[in-house]
N, C-alpha and C positions, 0 to 999 in steps of 0.2 A: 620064922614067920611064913606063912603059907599067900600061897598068891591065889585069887578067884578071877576070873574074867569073864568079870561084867557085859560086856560086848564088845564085839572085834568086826571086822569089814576090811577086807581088804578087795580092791577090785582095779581095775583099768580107766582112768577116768581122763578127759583133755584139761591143759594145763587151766583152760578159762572155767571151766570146772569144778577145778580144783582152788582154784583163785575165789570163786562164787562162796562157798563152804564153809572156808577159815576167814573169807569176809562177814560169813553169818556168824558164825563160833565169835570173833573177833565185837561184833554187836552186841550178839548176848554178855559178852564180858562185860563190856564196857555201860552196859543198859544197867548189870547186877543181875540178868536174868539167868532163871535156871539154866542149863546145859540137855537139850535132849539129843539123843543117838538114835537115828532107827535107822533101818535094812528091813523093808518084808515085815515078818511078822516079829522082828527082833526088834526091842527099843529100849533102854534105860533114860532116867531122869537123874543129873547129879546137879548139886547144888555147892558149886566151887565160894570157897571163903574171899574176902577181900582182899584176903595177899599170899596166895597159892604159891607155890616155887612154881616157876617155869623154867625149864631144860630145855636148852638146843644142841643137838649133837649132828654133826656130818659123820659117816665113817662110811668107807669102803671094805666088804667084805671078799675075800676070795684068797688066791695064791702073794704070795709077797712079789712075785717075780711077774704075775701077769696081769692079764686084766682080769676088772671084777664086778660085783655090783655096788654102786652108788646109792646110798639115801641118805636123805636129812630128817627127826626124826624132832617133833615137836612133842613137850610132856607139860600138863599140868597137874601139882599131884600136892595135896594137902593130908594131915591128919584128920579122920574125921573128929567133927570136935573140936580143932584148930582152926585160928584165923591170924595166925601170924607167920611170917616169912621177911627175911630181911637183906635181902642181897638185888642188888639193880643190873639189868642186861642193857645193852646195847647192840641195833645189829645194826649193819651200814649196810 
């Protein structure tokens, strides 16, 4: 299976920012509204189903012995054409 990437953004943001975003992201889910993405002259529109899988993953990359980089690492990701997913999260 081949992977396309739709749109991508990575930049330097502050955490109240960052907080502001996945507050919006977090709306549109809960509204049912679309999903749009933009950066500049980049944007896609995706149209997430009612019970998408959602992924949380923490991992640290680098040496086993030193320090390294930290991210946590949010996913929403359906078949298109699917609207079923059956597993419940919980984060504290």
């Amino acid at each position: 299976m081949t992977e396309e990437v739709l749109f991508e953004s990575e930049r330097v943001h502050t955490r109240a920012e960052i907080a502001a975003y996945l507050r919006s992201v977090a709306d549109a889910l809960e509204r049912g509204d679309d999903l749009t993405l933009s950066a500049g002259a980049e944007s896609v529109t995706l149209t997430p189903p009612s019970n998408p899988t959602f992924e949380v993953k923490a991992e640290r990359e680098g040496p086993t012995d030193g320090t390294g980089e930290l991210s946590v690492e949010f996913e929403l990701e359906w078949d298109e054409g699917d609207d079923t997913a059956d597993e419940r999260l919980e984060i504290e």
